[in-house]
mmCIF file of the N, C-alpha and C atoms, coordinates in Angstrom:
data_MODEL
# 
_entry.id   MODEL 
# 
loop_
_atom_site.group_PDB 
_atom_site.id 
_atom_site.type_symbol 
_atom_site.label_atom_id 
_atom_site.label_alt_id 
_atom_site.label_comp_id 
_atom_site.label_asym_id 
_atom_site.label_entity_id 
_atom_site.label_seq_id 
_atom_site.pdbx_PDB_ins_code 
_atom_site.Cartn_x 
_atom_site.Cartn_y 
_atom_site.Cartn_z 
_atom_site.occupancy 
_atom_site.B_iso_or_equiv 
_atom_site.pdbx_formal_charge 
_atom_site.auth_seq_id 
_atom_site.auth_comp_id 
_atom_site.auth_asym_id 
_atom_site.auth_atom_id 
_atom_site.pdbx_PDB_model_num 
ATOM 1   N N  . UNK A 1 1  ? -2.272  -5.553 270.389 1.00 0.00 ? 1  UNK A N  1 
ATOM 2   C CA . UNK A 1 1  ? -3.677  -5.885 270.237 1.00 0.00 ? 1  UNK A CA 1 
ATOM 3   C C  . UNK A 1 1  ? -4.125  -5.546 268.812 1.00 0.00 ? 1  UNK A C  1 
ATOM 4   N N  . UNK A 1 2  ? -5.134  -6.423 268.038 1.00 0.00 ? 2  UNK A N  1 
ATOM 5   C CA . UNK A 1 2  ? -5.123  -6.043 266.925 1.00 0.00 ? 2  UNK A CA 1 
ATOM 6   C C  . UNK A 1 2  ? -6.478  -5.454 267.052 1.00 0.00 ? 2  UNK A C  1 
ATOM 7   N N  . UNK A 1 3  ? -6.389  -4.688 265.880 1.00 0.00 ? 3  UNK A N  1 
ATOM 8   C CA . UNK A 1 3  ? -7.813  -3.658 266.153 1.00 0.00 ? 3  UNK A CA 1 
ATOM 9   C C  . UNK A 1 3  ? -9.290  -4.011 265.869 1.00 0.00 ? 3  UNK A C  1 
ATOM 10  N N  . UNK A 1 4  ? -10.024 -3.644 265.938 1.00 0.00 ? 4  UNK A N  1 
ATOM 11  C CA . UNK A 1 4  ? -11.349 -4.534 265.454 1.00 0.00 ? 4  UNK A CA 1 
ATOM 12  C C  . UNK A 1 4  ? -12.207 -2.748 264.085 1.00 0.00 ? 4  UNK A C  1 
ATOM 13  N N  . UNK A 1 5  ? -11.962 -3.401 263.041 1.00 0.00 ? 5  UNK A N  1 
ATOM 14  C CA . UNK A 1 5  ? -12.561 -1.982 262.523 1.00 0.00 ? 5  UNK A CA 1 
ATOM 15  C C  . UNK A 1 5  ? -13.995 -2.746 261.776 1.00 0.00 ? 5  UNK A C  1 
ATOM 16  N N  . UNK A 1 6  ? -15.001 -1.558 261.992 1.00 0.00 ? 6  UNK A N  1 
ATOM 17  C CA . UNK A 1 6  ? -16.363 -2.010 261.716 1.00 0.00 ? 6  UNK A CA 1 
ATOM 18  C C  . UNK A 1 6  ? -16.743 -0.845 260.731 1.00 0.00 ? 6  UNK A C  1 
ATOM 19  N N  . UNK A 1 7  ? -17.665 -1.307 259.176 1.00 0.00 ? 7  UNK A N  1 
ATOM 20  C CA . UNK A 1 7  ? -17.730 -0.495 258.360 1.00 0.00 ? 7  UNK A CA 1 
ATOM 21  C C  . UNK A 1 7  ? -19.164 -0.457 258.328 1.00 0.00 ? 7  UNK A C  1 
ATOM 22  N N  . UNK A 1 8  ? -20.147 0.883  259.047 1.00 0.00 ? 8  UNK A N  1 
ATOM 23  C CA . UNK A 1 8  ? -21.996 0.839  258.504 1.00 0.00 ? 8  UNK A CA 1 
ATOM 24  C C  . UNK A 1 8  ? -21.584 1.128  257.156 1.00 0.00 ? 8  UNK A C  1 
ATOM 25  N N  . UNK A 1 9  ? -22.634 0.812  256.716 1.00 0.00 ? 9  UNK A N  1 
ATOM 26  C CA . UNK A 1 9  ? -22.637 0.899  254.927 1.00 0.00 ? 9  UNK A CA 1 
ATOM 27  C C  . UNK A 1 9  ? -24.030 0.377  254.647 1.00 0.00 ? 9  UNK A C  1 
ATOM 28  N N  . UNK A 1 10 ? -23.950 1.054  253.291 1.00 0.00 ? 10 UNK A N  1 
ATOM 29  C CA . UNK A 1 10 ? -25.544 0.838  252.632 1.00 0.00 ? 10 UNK A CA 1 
ATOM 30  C C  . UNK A 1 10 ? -25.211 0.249  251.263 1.00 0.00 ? 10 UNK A C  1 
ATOM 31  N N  . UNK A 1 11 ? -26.380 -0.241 250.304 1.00 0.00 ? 11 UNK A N  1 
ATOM 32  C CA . UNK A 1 11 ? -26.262 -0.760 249.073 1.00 0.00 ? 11 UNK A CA 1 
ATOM 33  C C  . UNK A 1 11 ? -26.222 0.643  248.230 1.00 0.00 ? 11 UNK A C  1 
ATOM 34  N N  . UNK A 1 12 ? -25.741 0.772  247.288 1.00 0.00 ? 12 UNK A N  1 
ATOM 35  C CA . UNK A 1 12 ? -25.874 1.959  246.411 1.00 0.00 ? 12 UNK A CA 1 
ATOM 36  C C  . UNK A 1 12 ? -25.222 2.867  246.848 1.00 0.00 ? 12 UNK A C  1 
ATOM 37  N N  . UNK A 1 13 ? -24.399 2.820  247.523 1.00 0.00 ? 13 UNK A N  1 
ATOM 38  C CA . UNK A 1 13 ? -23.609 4.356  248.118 1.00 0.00 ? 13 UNK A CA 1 
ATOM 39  C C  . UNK A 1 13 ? -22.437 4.029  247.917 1.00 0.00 ? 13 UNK A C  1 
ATOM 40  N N  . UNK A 1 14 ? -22.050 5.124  246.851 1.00 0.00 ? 14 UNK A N  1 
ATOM 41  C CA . UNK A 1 14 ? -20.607 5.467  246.469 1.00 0.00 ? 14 UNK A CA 1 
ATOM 42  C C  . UNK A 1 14 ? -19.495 5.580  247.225 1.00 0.00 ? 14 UNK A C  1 
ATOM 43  N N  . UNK A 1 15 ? -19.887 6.659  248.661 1.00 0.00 ? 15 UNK A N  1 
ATOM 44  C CA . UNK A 1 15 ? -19.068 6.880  249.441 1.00 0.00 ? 15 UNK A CA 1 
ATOM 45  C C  . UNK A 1 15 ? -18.788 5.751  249.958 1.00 0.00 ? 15 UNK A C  1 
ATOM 46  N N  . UNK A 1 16 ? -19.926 4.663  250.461 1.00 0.00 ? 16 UNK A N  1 
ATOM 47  C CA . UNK A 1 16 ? -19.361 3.301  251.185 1.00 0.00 ? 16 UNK A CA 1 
ATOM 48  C C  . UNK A 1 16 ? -18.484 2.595  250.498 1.00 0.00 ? 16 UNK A C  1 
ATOM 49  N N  . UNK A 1 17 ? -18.532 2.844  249.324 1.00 0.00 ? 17 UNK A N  1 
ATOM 50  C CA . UNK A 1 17 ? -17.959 1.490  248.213 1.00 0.00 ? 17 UNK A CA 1 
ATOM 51  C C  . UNK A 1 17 ? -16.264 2.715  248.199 1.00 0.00 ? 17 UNK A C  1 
ATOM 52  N N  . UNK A 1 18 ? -16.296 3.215  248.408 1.00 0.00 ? 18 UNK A N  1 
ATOM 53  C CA . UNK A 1 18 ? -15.135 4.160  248.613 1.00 0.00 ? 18 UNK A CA 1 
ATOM 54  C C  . UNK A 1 18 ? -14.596 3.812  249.587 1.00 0.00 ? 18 UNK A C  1 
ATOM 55  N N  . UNK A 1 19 ? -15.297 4.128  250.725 1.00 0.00 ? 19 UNK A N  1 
ATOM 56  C CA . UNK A 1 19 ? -14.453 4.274  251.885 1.00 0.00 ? 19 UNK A CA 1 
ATOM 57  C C  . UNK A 1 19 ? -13.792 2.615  251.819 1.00 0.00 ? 19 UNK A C  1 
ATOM 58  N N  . UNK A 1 20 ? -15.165 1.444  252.088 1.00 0.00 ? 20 UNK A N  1 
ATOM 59  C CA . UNK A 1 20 ? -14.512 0.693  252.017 1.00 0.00 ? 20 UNK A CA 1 
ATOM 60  C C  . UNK A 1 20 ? -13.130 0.355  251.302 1.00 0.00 ? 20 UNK A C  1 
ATOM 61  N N  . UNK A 1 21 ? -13.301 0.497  250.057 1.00 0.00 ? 21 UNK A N  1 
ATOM 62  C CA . UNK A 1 21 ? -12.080 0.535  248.859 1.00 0.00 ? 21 UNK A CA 1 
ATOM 63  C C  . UNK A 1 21 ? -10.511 1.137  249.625 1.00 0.00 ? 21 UNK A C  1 
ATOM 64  N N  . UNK A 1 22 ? -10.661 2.342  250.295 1.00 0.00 ? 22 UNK A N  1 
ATOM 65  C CA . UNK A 1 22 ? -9.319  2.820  251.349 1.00 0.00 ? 22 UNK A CA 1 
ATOM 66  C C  . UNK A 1 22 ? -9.088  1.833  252.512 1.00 0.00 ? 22 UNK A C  1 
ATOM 67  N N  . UNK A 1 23 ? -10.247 1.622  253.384 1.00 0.00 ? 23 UNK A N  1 
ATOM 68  C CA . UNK A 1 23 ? -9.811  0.658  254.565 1.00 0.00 ? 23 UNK A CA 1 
ATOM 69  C C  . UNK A 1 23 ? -9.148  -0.652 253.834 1.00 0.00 ? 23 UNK A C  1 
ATOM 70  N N  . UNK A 1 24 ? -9.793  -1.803 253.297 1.00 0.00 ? 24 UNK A N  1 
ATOM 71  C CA . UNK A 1 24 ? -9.133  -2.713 252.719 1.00 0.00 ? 24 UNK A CA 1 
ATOM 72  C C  . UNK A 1 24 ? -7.611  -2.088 251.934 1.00 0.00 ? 24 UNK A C  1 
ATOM 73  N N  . UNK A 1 25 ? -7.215  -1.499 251.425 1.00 0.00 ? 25 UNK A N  1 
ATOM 74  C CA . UNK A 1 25 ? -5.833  -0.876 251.005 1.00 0.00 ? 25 UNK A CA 1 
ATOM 75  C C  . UNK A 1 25 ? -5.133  -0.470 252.220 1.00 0.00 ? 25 UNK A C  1 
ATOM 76  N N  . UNK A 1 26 ? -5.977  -0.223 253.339 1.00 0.00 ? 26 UNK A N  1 
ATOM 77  C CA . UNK A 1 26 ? -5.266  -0.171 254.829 1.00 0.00 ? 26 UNK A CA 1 
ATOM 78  C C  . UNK A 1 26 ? -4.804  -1.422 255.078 1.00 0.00 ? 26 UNK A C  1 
ATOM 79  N N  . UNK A 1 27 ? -5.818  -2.246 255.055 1.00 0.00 ? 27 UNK A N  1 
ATOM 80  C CA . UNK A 1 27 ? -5.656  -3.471 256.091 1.00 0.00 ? 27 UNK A CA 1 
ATOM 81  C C  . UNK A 1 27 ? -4.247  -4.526 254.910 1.00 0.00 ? 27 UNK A C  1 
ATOM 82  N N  . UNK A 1 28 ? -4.384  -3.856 253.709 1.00 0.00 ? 28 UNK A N  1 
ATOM 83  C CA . UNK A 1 28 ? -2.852  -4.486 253.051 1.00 0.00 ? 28 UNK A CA 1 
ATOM 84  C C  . UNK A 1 28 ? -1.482  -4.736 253.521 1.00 0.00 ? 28 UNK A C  1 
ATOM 85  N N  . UNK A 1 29 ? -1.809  -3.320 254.029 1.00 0.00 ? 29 UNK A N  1 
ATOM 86  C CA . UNK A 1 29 ? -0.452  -2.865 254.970 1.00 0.00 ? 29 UNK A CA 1 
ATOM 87  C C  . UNK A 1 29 ? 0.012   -3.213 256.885 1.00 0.00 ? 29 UNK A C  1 
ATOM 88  N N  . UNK A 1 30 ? -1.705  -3.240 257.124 1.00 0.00 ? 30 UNK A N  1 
ATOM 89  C CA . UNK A 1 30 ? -1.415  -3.307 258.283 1.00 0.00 ? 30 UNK A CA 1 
ATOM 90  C C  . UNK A 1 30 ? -2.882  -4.230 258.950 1.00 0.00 ? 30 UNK A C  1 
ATOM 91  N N  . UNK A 1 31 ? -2.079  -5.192 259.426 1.00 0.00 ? 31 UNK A N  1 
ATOM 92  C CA . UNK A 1 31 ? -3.660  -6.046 260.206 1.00 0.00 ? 31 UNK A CA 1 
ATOM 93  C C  . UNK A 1 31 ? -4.385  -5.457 260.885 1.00 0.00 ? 31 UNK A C  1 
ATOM 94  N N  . UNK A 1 32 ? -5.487  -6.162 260.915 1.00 0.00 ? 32 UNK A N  1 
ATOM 95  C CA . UNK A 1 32 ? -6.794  -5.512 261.804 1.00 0.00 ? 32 UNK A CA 1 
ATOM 96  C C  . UNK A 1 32 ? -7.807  -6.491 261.172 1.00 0.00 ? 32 UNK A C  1 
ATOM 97  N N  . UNK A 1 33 ? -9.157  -6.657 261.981 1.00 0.00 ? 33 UNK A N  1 
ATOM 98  C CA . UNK A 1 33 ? -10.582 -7.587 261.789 1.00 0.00 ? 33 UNK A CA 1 
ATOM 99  C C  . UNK A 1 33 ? -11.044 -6.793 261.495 1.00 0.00 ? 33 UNK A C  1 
ATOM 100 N N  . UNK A 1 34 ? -11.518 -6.749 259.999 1.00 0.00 ? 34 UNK A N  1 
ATOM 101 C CA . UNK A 1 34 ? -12.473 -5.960 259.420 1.00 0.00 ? 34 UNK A CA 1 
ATOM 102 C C  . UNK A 1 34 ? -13.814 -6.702 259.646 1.00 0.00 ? 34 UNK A C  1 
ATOM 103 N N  . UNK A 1 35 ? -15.194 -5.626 259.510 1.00 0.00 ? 35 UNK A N  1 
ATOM 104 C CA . UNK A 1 35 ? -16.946 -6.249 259.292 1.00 0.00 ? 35 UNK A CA 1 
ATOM 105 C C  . UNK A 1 35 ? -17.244 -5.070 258.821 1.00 0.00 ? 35 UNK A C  1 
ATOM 106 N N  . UNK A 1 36 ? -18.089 -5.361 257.569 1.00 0.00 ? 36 UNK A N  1 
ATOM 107 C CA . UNK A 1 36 ? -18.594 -4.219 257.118 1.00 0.00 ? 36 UNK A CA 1 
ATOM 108 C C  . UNK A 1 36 ? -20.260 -4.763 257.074 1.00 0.00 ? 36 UNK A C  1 
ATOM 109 N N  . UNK A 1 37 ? -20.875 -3.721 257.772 1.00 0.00 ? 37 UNK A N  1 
ATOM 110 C CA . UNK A 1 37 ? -22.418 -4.420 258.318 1.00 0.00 ? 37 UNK A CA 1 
ATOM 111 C C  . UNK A 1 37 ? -23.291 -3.250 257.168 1.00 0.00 ? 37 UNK A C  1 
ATOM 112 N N  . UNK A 1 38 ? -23.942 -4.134 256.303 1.00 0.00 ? 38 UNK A N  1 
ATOM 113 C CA . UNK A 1 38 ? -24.937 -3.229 255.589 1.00 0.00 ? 38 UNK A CA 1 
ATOM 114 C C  . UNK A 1 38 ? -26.060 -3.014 255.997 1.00 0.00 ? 38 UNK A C  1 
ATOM 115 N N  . UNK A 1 39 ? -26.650 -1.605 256.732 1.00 0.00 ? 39 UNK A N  1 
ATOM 116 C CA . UNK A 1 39 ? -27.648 -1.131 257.442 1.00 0.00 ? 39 UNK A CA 1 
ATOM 117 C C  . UNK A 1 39 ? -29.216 -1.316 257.053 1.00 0.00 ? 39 UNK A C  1 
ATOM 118 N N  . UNK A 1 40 ? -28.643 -1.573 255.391 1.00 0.00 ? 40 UNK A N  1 
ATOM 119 C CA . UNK A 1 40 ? -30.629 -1.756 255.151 1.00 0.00 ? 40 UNK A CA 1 
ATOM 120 C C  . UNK A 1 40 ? -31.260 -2.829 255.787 1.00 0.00 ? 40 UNK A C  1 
ATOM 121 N N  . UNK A 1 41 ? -32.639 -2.161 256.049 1.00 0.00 ? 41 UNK A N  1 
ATOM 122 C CA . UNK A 1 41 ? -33.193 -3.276 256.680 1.00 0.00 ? 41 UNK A CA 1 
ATOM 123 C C  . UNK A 1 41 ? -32.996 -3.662 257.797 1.00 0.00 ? 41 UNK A C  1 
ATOM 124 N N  . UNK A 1 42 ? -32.399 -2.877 258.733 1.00 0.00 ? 42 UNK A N  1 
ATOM 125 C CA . UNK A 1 42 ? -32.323 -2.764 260.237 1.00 0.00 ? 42 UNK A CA 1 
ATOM 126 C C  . UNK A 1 42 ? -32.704 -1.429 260.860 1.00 0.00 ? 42 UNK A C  1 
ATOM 127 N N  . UNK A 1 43 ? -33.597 -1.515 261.184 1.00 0.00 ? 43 UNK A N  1 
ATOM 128 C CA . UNK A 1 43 ? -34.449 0.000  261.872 1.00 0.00 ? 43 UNK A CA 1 
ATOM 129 C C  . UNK A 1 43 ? -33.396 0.358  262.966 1.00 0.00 ? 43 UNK A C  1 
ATOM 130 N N  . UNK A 1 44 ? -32.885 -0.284 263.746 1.00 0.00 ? 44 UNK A N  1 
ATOM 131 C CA . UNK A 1 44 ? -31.768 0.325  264.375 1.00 0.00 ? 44 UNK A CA 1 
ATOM 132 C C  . UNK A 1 44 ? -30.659 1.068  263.744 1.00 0.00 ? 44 UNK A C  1 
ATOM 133 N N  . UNK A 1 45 ? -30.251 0.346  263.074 1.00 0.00 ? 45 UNK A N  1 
ATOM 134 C CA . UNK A 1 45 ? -28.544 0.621  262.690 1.00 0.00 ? 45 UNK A CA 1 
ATOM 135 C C  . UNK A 1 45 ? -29.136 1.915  261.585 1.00 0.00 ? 45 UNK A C  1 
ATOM 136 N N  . UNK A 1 46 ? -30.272 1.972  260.591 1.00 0.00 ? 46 UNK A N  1 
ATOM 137 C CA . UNK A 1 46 ? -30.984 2.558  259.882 1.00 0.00 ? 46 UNK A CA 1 
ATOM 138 C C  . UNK A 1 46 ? -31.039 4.288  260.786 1.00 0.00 ? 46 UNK A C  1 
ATOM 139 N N  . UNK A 1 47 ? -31.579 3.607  261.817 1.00 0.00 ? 47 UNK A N  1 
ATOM 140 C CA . UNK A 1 47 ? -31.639 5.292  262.824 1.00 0.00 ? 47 UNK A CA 1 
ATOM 141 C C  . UNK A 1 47 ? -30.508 5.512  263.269 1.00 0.00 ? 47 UNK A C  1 
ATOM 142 N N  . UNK A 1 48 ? -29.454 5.208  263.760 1.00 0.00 ? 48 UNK A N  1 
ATOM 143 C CA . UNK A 1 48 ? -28.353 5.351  263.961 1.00 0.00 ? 48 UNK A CA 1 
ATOM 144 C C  . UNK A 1 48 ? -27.633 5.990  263.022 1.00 0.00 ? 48 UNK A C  1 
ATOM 145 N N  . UNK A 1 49 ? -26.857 5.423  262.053 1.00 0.00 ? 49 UNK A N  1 
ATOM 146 C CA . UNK A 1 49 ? -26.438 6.198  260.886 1.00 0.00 ? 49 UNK A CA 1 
ATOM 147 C C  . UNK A 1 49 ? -26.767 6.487  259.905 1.00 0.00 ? 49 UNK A C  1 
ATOM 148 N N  . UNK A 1 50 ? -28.054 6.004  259.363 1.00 0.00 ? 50 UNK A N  1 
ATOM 149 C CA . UNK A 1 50 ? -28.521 6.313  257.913 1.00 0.00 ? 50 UNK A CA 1 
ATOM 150 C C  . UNK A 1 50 ? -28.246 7.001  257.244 1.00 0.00 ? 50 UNK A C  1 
ATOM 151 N N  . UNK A 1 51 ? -28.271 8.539  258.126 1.00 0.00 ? 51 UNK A N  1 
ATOM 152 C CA . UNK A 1 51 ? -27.526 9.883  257.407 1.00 0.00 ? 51 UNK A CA 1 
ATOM 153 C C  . UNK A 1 51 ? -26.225 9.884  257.187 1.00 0.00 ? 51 UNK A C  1 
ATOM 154 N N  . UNK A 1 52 ? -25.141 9.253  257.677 1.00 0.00 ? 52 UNK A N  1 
ATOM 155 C CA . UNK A 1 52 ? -23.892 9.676  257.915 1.00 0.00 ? 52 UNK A CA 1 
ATOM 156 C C  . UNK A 1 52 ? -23.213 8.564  257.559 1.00 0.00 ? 52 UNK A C  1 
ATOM 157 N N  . UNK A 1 53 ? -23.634 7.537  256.680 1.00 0.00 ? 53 UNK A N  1 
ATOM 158 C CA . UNK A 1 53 ? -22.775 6.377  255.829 1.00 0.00 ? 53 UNK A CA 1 
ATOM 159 C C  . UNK A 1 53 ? -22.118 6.864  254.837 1.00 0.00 ? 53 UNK A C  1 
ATOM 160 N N  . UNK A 1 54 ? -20.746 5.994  254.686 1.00 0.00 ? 54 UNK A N  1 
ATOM 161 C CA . UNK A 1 54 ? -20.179 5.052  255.690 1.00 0.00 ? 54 UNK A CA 1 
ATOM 162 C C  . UNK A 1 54 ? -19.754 5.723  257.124 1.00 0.00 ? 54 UNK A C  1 
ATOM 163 N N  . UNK A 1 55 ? -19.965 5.107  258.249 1.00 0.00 ? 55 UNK A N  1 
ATOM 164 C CA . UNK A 1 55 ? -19.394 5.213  259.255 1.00 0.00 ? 55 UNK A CA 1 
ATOM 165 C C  . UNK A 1 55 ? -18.370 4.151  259.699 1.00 0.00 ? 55 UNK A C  1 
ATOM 166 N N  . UNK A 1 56 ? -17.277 4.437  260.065 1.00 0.00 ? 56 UNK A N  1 
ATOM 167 C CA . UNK A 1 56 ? -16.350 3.364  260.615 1.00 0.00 ? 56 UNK A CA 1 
ATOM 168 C C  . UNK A 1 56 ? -15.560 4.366  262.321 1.00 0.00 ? 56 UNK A C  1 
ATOM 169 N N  . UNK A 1 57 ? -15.729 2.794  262.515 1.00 0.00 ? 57 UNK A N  1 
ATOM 170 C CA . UNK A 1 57 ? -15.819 2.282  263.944 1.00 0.00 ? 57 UNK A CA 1 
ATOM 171 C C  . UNK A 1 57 ? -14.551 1.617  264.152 1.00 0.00 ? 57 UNK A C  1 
ATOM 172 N N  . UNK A 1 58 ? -13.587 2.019  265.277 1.00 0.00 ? 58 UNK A N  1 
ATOM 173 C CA . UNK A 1 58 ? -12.679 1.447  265.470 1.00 0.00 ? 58 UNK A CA 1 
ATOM 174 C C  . UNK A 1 58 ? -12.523 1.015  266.889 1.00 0.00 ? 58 UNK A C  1 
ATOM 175 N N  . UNK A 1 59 ? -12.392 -0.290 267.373 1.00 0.00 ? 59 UNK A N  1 
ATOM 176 C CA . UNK A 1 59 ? -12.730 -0.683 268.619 1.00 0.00 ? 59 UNK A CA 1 
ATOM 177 C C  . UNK A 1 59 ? -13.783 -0.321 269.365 1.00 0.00 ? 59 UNK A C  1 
ATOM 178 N N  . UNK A 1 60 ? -14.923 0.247  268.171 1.00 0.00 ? 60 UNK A N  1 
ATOM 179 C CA . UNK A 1 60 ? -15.618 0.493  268.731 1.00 0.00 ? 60 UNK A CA 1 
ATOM 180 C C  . UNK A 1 60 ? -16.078 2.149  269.192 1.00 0.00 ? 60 UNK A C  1 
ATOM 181 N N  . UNK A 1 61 ? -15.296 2.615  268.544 1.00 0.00 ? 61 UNK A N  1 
ATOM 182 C CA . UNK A 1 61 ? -15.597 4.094  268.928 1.00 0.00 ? 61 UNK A CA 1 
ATOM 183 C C  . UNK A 1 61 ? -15.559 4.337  267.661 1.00 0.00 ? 61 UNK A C  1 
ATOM 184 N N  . UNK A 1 62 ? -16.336 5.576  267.247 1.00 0.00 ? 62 UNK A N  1 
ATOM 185 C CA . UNK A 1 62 ? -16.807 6.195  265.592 1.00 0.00 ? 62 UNK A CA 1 
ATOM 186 C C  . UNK A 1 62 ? -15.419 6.802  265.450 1.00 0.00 ? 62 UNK A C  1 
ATOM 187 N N  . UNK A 1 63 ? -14.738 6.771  264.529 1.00 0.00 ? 63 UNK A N  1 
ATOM 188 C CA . UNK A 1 63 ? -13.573 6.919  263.967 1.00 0.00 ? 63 UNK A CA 1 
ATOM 189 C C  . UNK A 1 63 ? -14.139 7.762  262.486 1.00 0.00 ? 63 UNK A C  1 
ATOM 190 N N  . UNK A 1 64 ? -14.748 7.832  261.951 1.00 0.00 ? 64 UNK A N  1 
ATOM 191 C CA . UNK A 1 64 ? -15.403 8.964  260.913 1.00 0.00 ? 64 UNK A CA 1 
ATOM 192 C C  . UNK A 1 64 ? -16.482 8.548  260.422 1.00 0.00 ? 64 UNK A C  1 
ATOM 193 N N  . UNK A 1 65 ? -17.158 9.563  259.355 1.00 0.00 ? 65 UNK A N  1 
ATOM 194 C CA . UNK A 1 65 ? -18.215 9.075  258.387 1.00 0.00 ? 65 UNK A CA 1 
ATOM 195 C C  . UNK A 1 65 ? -18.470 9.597  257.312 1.00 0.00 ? 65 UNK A C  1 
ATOM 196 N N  . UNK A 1 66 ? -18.744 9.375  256.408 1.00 0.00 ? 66 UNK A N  1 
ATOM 197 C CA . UNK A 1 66 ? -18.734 10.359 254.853 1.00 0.00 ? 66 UNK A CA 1 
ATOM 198 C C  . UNK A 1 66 ? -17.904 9.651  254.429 1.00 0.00 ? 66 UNK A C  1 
ATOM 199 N N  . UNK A 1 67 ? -16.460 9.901  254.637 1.00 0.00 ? 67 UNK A N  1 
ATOM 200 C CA . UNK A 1 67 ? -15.563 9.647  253.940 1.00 0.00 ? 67 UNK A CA 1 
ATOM 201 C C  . UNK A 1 67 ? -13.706 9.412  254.613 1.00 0.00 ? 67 UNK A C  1 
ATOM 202 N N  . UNK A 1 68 ? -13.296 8.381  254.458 1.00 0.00 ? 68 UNK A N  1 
ATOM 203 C CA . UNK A 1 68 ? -11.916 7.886  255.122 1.00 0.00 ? 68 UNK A CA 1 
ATOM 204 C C  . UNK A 1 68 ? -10.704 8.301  254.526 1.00 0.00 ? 68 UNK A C  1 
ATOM 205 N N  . UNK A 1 69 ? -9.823  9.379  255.498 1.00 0.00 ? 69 UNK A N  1 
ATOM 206 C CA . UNK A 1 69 ? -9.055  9.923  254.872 1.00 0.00 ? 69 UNK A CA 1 
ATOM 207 C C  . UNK A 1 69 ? -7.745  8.757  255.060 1.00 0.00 ? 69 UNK A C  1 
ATOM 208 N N  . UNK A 1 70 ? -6.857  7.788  254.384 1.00 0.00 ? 70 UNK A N  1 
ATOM 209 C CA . UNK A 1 70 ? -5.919  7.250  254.502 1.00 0.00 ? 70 UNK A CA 1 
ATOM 210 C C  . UNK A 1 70 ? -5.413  7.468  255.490 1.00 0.00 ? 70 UNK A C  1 
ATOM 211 N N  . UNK A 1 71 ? -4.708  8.200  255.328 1.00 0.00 ? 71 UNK A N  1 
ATOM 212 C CA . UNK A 1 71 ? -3.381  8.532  256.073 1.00 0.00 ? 71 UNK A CA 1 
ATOM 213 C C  . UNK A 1 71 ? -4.255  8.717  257.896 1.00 0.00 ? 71 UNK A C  1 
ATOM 214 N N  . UNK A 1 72 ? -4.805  9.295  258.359 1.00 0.00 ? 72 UNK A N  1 
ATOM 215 C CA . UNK A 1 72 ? -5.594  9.209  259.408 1.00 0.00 ? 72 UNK A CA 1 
ATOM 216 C C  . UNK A 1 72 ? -6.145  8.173  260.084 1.00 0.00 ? 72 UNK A C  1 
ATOM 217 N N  . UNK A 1 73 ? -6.722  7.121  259.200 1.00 0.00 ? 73 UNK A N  1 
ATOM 218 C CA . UNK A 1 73 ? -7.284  5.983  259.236 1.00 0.00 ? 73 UNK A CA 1 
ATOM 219 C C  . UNK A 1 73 ? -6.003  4.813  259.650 1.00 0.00 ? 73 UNK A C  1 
ATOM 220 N N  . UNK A 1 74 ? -4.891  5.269  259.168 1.00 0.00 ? 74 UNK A N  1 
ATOM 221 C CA . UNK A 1 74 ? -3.549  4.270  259.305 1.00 0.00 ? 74 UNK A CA 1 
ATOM 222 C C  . UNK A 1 74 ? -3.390  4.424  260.158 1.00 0.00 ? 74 UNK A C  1 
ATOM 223 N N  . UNK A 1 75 ? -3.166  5.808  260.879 1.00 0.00 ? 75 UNK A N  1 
ATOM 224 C CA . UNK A 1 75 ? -2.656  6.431  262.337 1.00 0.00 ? 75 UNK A CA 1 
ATOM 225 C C  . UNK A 1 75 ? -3.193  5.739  263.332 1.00 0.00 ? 75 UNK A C  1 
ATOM 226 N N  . UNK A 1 76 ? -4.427  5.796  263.591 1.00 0.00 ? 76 UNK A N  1 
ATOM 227 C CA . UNK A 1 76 ? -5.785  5.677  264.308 1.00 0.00 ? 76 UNK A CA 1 
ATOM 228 C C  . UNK A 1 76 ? -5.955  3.863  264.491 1.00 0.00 ? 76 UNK A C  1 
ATOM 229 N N  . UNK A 1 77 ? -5.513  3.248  263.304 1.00 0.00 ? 77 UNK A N  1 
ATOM 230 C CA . UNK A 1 77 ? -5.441  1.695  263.340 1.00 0.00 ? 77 UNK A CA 1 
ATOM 231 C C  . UNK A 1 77 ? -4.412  1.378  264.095 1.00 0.00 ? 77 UNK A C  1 
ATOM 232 N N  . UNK A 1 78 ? -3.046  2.059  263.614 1.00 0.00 ? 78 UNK A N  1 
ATOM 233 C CA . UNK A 1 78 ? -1.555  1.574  264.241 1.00 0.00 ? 78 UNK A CA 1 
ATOM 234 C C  . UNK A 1 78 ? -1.525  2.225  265.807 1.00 0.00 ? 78 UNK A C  1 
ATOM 235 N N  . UNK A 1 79 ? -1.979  3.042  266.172 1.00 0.00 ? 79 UNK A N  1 
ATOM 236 C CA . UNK A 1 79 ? -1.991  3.511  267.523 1.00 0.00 ? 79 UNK A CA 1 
ATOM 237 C C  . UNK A 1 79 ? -2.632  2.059  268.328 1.00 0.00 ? 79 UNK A C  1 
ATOM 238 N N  . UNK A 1 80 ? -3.896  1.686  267.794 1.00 0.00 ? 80 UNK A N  1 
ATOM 239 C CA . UNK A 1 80 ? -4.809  0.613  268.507 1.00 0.00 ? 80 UNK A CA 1 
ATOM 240 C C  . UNK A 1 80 ? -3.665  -0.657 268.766 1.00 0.00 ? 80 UNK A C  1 
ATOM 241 N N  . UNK A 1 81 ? -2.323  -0.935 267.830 1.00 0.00 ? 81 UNK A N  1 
ATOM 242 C CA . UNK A 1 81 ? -1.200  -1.525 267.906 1.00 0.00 ? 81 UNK A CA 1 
ATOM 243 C C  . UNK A 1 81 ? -0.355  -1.506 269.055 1.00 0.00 ? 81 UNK A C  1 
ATOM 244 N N  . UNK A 1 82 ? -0.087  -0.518 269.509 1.00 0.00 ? 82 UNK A N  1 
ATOM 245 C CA . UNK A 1 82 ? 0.776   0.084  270.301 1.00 0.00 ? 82 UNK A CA 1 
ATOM 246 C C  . UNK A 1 82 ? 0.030   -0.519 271.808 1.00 0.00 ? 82 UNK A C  1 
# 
């Protein structure tokens, strides 16, 4: 099954433009459906994570936020493989 990974993210945030920057260097190596949904301007997604962008989501379950450690992020994708 291939995984479905979802990136909250904001405009101007370093960490997002980061994290993203590791997941895509993931998905080099190993498939998966990336979406990276930018939160401004949605009062939901805004209350939800605002504080804690980037958040990524893997099938749907929060898989981290702040910041994506590689090697973890590979694990966590390739398991969703299995």
């Amino acid at each position: 099954m291939t995984a479905k990974v979802v990136i909250f993210s904001r405009q101007n945030c370093h960490l997002c433009h980061e994290a993203e920057k590791i997941v895509r260097e993931v998905l080099s190596e190993i498939s998966f459906d990336l979406e990276v949904v930018n939160i401004d301007g949605n009062a939901e997604l805004e209350s939800l994570y605002g504080e804690e962008v980037p958040v990524t989501m893997i099938n749907g379950a929060k898989h981290d936020y702040f910041r994506v450690d590689k090697k973890r992020f590979s694990e966590a994708v390739l398991r969703q493989h299995q």
